[in-house]
LOTORLUM-292906 format. One record per residue (C-alpha): residue number from 0; residue in three letters; x, y, z. Coordinates in nm, 2 decimals, padded with zeros to 4 digits. Each point is the difference from the previous one (the first is absolute). Layout:
! residues N
num  residuo  x  y  z
NUM  ALA  X  Y  Z;
...
! end
This chain:
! residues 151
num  residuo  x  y  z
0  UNK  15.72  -09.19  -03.58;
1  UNK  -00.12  -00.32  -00.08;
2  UNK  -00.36  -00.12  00.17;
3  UNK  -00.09  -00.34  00.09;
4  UNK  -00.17  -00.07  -00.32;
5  UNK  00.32  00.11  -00.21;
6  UNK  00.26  -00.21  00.15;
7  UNK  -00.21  -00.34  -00.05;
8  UNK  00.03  -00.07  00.38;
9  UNK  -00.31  -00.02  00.20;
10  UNK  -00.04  00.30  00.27;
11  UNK  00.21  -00.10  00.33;
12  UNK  -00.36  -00.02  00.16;
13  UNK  -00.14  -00.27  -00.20;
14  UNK  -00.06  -00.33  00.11;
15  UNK  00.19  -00.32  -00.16;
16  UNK  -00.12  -00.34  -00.02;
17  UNK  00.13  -00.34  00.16;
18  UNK  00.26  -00.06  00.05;
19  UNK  00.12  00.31  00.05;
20  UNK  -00.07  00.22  00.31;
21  UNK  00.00  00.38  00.02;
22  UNK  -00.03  00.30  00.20;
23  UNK  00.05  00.39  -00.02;
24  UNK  00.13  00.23  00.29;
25  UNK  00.08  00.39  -00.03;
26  UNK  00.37  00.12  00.09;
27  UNK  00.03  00.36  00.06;
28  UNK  00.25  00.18  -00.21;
29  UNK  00.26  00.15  00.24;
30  UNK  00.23  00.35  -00.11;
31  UNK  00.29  -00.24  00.00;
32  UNK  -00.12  -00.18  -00.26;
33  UNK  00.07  00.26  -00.24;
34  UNK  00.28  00.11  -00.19;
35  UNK  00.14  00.31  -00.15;
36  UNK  -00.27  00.01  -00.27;
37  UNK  -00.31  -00.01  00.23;
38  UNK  -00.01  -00.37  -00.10;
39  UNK  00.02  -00.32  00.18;
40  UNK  00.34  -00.10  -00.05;
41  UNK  -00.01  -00.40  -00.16;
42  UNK  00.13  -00.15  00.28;
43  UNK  -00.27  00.09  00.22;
44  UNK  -00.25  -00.17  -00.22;
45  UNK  00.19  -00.31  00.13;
46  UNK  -00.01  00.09  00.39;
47  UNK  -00.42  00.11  -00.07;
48  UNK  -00.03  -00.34  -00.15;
49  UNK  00.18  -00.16  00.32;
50  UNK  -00.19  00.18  00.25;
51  UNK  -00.31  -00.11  -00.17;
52  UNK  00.16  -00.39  -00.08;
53  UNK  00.07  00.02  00.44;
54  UNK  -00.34  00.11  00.07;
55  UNK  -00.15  -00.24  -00.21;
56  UNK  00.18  -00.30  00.10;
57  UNK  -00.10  00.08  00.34;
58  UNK  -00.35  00.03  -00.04;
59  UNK  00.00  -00.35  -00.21;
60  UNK  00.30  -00.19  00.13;
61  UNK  00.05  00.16  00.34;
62  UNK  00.33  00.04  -00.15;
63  UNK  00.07  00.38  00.19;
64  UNK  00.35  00.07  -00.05;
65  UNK  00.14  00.08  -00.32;
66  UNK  00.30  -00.24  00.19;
67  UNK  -00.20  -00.29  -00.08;
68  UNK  -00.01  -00.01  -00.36;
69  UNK  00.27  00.09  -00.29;
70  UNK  -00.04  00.08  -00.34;
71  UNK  00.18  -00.21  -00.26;
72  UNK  -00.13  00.19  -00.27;
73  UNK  -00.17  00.34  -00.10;
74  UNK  -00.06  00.14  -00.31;
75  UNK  -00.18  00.32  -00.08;
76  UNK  -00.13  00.20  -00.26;
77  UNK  -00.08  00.36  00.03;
78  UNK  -00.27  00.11  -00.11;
79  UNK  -00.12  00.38  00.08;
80  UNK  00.16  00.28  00.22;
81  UNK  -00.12  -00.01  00.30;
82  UNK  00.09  00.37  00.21;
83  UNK  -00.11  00.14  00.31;
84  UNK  -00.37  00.08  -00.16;
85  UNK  -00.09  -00.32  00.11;
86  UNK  -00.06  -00.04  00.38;
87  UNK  00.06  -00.36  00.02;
88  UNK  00.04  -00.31  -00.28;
89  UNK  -00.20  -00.31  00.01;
90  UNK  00.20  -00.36  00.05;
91  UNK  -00.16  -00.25  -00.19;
92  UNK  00.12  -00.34  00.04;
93  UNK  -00.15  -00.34  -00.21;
94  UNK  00.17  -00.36  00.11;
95  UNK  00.07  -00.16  -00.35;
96  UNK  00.22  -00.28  00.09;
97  UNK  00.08  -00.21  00.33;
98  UNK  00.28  -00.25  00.01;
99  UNK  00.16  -00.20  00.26;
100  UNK  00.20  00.30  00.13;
101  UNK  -00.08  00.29  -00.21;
102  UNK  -00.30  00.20  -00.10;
103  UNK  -00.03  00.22  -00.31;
104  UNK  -00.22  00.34  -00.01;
105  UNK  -00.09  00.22  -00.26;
106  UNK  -00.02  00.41  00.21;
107  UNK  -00.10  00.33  -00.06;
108  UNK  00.06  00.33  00.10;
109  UNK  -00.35  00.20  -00.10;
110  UNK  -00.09  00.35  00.06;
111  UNK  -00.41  00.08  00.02;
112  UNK  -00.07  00.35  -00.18;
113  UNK  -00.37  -00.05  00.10;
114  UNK  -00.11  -00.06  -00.36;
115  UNK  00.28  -00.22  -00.11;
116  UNK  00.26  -00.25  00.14;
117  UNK  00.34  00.03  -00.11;
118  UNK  00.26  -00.26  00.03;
119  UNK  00.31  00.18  00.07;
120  UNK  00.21  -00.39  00.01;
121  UNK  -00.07  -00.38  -00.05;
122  UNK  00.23  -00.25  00.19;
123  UNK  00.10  -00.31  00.01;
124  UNK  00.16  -00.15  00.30;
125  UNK  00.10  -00.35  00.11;
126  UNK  00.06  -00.06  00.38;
127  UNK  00.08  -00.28  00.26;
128  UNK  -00.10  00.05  00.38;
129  UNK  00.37  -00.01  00.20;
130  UNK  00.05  -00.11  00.34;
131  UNK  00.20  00.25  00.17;
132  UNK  00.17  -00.25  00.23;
133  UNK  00.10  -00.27  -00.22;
134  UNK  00.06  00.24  -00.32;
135  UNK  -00.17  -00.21  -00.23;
136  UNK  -00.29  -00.01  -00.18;
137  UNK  -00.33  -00.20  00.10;
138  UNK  -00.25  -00.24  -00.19;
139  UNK  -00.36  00.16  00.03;
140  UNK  -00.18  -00.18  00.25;
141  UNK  -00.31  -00.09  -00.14;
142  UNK  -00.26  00.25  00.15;
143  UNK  00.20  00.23  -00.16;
144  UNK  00.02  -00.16  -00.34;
145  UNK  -00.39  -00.03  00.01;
146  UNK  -00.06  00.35  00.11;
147  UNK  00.21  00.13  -00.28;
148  UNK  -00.17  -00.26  -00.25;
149  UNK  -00.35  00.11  00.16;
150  UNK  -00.26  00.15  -00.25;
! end
């Protein structure tokens, strides 16, 4: 496994400097999660980073449905194993660029062994909040722009 230090990325805990804004939240690994091996199977990484992308854009947007936003892009590097040893993995989320319609994040999926963080995966994702009704994306309004570009 690869620690914090090893991968070059800061810990998913850390804070990040303007413009970018961050946050951490725990997600509880669930038996589903797993696969055959004991592991969590790779696409799950995806749905743990979504649940922690939702919770996130509610607590800064008040964005609280995963309706209201798409993704137009994800990529993501895997970093570690993560299996059911770990009770839970730690969202990390750092804003690093806000356009018109669009805002780009850097993610991780951590896991805390008490003495060291791990970083299991490091994402990046592009999305656009959607109205439901209209099918379209939106411009963000600016309150949201300057609570994303917020120190």
């Amino acid at each position: 496994m690869r620690s914090a230090a090893s991968t070059g990325e800061p810990a998913a805990s850390s804070n990040s400097s303007s413009p970018a804004r961050s946050s951490t939240c725990r997600i509880p690994l669930r038996w589903r999660d797993l696969d055959y091996q004991g592991h969590v199977y790779h696409a799950e990484y995806l749905a743990l980073a979504d649940e922690g992308r939702t919770r996130w854009l509610g607590e800064t947007l008040g964005v609280r449905e995963p309706q209201n936003y798409v993704i137009a892009h994800i990529s993501i590097d895997y970093l570690a194993e993560l299996n059911r040893s770990a009770e839970y993995v730690e969202f990390g989320v750092e804003v690093e660029h806000v356009g018109n319609k669009s805002v780009r994040t850097r993610e991780t999926l951590s896991i805390d062994s008490g003495a060291d963080t791990t970083i299991v995966a490091r994402m990046t994702c592009v999305f656009l909040l959607w109205e439901p009704e209209t099918r379209e994306t939106r411009p963000l309004t600016g309150t949201e722009r300057s609570t994303l570009t917020s120190p």
